[in-house]
N, C-alpha and C positions, 0 to 999 in steps of 0.2 A: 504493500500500500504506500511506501514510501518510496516516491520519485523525484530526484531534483529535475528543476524547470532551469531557466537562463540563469538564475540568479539563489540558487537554494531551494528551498524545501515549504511551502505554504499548505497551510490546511487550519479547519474547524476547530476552537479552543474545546477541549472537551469532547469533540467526537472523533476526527484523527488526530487532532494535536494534544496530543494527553504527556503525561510524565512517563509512562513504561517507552512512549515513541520517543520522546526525548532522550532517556536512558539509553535506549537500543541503537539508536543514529548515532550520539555522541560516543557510545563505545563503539562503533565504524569507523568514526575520523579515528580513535584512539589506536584501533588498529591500526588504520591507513599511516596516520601520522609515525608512530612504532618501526612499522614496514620500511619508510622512505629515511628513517633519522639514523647516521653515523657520527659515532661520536660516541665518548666516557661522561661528557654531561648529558643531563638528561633532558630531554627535548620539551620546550614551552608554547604553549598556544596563548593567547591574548583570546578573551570572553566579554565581551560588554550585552547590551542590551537597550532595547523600547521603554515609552512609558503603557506599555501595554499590560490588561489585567495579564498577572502574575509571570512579566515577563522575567521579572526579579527573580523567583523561584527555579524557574526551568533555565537559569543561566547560573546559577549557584549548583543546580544539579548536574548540568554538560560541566563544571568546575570537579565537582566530586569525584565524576564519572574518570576525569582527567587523573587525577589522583592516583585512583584507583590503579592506574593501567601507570604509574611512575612517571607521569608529564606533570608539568609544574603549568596551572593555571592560575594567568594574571588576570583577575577577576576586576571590572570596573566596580569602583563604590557608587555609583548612584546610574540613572537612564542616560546614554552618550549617543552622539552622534554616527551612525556606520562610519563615516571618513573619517573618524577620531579614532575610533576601532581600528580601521582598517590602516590607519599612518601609523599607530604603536605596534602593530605586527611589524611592520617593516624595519621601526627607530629601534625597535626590541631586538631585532634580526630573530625573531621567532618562527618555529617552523608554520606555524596558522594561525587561523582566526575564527572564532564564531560570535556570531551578532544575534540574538535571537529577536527576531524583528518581522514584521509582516508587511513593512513600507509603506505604502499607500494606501494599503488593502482596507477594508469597513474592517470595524473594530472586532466585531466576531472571530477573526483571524488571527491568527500567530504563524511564527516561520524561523527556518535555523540558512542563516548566508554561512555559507564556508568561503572564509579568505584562503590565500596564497601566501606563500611566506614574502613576495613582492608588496603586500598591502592589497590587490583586488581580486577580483571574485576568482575564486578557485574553474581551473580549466576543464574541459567537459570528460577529459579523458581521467581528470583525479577523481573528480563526482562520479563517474562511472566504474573507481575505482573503489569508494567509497561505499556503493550498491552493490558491488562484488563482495564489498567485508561485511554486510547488511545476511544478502543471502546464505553468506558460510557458517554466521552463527546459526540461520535457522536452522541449516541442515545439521549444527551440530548440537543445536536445543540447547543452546551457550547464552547466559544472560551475562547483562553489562556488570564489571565490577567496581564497585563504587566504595569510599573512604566516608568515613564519619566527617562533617562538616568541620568540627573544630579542632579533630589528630591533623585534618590535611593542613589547617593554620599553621596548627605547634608544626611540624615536619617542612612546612615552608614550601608543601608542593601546593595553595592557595594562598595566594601573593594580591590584594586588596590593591589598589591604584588609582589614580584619577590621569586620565590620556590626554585631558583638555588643556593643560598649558605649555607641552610638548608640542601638540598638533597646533596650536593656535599661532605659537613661534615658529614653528615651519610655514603658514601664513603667510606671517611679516615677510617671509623672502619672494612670495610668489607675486606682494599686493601691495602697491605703491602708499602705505597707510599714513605719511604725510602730507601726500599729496588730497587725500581725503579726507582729514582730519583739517586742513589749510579753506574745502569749500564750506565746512562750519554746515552739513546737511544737516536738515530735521529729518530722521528716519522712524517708520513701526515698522516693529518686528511681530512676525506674526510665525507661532512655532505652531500653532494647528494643536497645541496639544501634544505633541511631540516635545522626540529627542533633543533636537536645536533649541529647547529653550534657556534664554540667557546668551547663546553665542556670541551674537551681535554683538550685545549690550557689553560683555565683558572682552570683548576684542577693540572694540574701541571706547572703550571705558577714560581710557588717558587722550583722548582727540577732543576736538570742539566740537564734532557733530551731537547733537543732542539726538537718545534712541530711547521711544518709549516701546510698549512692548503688548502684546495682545497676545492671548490663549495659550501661557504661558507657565500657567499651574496642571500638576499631575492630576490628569481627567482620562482614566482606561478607557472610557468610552465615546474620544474624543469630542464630544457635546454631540452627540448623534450623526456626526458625518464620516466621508471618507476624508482621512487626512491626506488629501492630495491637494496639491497649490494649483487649480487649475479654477475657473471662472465663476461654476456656478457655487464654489463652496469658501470663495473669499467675500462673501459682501459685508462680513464683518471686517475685513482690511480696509474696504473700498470706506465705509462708514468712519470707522479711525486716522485714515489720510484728512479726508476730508474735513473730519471734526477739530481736528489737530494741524490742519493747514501744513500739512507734510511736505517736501516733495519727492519721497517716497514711500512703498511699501513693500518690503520684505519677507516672501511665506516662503517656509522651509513644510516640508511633508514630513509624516511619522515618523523616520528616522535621518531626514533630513542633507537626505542624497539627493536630492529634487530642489527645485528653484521655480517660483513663479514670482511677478511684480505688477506693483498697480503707479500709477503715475498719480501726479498731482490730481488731476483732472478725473480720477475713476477709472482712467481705461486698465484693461488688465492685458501686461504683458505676457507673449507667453514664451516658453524658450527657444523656440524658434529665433524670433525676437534677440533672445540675450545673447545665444550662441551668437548671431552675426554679430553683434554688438560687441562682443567680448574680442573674435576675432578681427574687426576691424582694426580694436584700441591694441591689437596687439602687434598688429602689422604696421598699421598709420600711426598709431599716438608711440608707440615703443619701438619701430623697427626692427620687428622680428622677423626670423622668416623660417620657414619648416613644411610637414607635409600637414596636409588637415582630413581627416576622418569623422565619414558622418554616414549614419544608416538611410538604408531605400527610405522614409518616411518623412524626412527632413526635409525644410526647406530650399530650394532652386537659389536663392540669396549667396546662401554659401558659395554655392558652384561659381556665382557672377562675383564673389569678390575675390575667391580663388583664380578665376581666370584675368583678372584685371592686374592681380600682383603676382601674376606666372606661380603660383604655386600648387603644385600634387595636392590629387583631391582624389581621396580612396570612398569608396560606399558599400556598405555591408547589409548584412541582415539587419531584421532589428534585435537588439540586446544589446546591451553595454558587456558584455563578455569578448566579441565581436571585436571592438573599438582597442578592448585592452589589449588584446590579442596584440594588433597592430603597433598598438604603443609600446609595447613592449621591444619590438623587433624592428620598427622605425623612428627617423628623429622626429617623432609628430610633435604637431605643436600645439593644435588641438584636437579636442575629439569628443562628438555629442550626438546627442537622439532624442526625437522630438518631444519625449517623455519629460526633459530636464534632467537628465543625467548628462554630464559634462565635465572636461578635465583637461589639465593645461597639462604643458612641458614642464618637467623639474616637479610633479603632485605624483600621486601612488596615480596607475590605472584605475581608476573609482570613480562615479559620479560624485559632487560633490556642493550640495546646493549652499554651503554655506560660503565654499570661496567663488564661488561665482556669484551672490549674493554681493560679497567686497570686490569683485572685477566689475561687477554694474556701476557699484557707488565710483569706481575709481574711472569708469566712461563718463560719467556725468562730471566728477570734479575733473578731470581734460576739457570737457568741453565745455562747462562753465555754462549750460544752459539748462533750461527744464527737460524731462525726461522724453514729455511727449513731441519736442523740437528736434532731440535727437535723433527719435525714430523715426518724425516727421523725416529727415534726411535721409533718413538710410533707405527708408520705403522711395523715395524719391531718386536716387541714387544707384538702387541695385532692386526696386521690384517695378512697379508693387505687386507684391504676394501676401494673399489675404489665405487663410490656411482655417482649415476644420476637418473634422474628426467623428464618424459614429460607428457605431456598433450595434448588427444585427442578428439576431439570435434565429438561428434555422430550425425546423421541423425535425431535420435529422440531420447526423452528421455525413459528409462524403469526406475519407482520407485526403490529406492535403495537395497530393503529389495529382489526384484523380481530378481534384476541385480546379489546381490550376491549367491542365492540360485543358479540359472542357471549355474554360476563360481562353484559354489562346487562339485555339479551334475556332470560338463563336465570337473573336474579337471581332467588332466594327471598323466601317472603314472611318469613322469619324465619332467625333461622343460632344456632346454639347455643341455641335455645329463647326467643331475644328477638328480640321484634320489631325488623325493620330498619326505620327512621324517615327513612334520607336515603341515596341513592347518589350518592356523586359520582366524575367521570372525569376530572379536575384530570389528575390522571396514575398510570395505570392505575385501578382501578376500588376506592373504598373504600365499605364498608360502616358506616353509623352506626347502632349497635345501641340500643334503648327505656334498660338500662341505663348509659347510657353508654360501653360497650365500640365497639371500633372493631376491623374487618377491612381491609385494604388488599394486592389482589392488585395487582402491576404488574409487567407482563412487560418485559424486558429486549430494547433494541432491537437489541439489536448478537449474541444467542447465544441459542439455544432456552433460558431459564432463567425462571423465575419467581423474584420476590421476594416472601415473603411475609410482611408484619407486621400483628401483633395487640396490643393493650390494650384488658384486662380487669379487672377488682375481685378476681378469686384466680387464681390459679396454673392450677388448673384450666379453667377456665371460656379462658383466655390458649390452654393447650395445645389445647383444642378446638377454637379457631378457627384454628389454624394448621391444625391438622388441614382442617377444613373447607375453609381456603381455600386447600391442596393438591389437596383432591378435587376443586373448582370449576373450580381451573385447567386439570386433565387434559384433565376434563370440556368443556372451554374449545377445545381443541387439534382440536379432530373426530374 
């Protein structure tokens, strides 16, 4: 019953996500980890965790489990951010990492990320290395072995920490925080109820920007939404900019690997948005240069600033695992997906919504003007590309492989009244329209659902093509 996805392991608090599954997975990595570690010391993993109901618990027990099996876990004291998790794996030189986190997910959910001893998401051949050590115990009817909570203290193989002033220091090197601290911002901070809260606040604690701070106290059930930084579940941010004459606002999601923003004015950016934004100030405001990676779902913006500054521009599936991949084995400079998962040159491979959170404040204090003037340019400059997003749940599922063949088959010669000029099957099946616009069906491997994203040059022309490529997909199903 347990399978990792792109990014770990998600399921039901109390109906799969229980403590005997937690036990059972966590003594997996401890094999795993055991398996791959040489050496006379004995090998450590880094454990943090959500503010999710009892994520505190089941991260104290993958701590035990570790114990148990002669791995020394460095257990966070309080809820932390993935990327604070996932940078003290690395600053640690530790063999892994577990975050037990469900990210975006509605609160009913919980989930175990398996880091890399690099700081990002563990590779799909480790994970599948990991379900090999899963099935061996069944077959050998071998339960997890786990240490009394307070022997593993005295014995020092449960080692307490706080990751957040290490990670934050590492920061200061990526994020020009004088130059930020000089435009004197009003910012809110919006942590949804999440991991991120206080980030902000305490990273730029010693600057002149004044940061007040919203949904910031421990709520397991994050006031009834999905902790995700996306439009219709900020209109409390949009409220506190506005009350508080902001000029901006800054939401971090459940574990605060995610980035969304609202502008002086209410509009809600979205990372589409940031990524080009961040990539511009990186190339024009800092004169950098590098390869830049972004998944099939992303915006065309990228592509047009990459082609204007001559620079390699890779495109993957979607998943941030994808991205790291690359980052790893290229000099990339950046690398994002339209989720808000994003990460610079010189950061661990990790989405990372709080330094790009401080790469937005440092586009705005370069350019010295309001938020929605910025974009105002960029949309002017490099689109306009107006971008949306649905999801359609099907009658029954067709396998993935079957769903996009039929799409290729039954492509049209044209979709919203422009010509298609390119099909591509990267991952599920995107249409490149004469305008520039782009359709991207891709059906979902794991539940009869269709994803479908569109960018277009207006509003409408966006809504059409969702349209469309709802109808295509039906159509798709037999």
């Amino acid at each position: 019953m347990i399978r990792f996805g792109t990014d770990g392991w998600r399921a039901v608090i109390a109906d799969t996500f229980t403590f005997e599954n937690l036990r059972l997975i966590a003594q997996a990595v401890a094999d795993w980890v055991n398996s791959k570690h040489m050496g006379d010391d004995p090998p450590e993993v880094v454990i943090g965790y959500d503010t999710r109901f009892l994520s505190d618990r089941f991260a104290a027990e993958a701590a035990r489990v570790m114990a148990g099996n002669g791995i020394v876990a460095w257990l966070t004291r309080t809820d932390s951010p993935t990327p604070a998790v996932s940078y003290n794996v690395k600053a640690k030189g530790a063999n892994a990492g577990i975050v037990i986190t469900a990210s975006h997910n509605p609160p009913r959910y919980n989930g175990f990320k398996l880091k890399a001893a690099y700081g990002g998401s563990a590779i799909a051949e480790d994970c599948a290395q990991v379900e090999e050590a899963l099935q061996v115990m069944e077959r050998e009817a071998r339960g997890p072995n786990l240490m009394d909570y307070q022997k593993a203290v005295d014995k020092e193989l449960i080692r307490t920490f706080d990751p957040s002033w290490t990670y934050y220091q590492h920061l200061g090197t990526l994020v020009d925080l004088d130059k930020i601290s000089a435009a004197e911002l009003n910012i809110v901070a919006d942590a949804m109820w999440g991991a991120g809260r206080g980030a902000f606040q305490s990273i730029l604690s010693r600057s002149r920007c004044h940061v007040s701070s919203i949904r910031d106290t421990l709520n397991p059930g994050f006031g009834g939404i999905h902790p995700e930084p996306i439009a219709r579940y900020l209109k409390d941010l949009v409220a506190a900019v506005q009350r508080s004459q902001a000029h901006v606002g800054l939401a971090t999601d459940g574990d605060a690997d995610r980035i969304g923003a609202i502008d002086a004015l209410g509009n809600f950016i979205d990372p589409h948005t940031v990524f080009a934004l961040t990539l511009r100030q990186l190339v024009e405001g800092k004169g950098q240069r590098g390869e830049v990676v972004k998944t099939v779902s992303t915006t065309l913006m990228i592509d047009s600033i990459c082609e204007k500054h001559g620079l390699t521009l890779h495109e993957t599936p979607v998943g941030f695992n994808h991205i790291a991949d690359l980052m790893d084995k290229k000099d990339v400079l950046i690398g994002g997906e339209e989720s808000g998962g994003i990460s610079v040159r010189g950061h661990i491979p990790e989405g990372d919504g709080i330094l790009m959170g401080l790469l937005l404040l440092e586009v705005m204090a370069e350019k010295r003007a309001p938020l929605h003037e910025i974009v105002e340019d960029l949309q002017t400059t490099f689109g306009p590309a107006l971008y949306d997003r649905i999801d359609v749940r099907l009658a029954h599922q067709v396998p993935k492989k079957q769903m996009v063949k039929r799409l290729v088959d039954a492509a049209p010669q044209q979709v919203g009244g422009e010509r298609i000029v390119k099909v591509d099957t990267l991952d599920g099946v995107k249409f490149y329209l004469a305008d520039h616009s782009w359709l991207l069906i891709r059906p979902s491997g794991t539940e009869p659902v269709l994803r479908i994203y569109a960018e277009a040059r207006t509003a409408d022309m966006c809504d059409a093509l969702l349209k469309i490529g709802s109808d295509l997909g039906k159509q798709g199903i037999g």
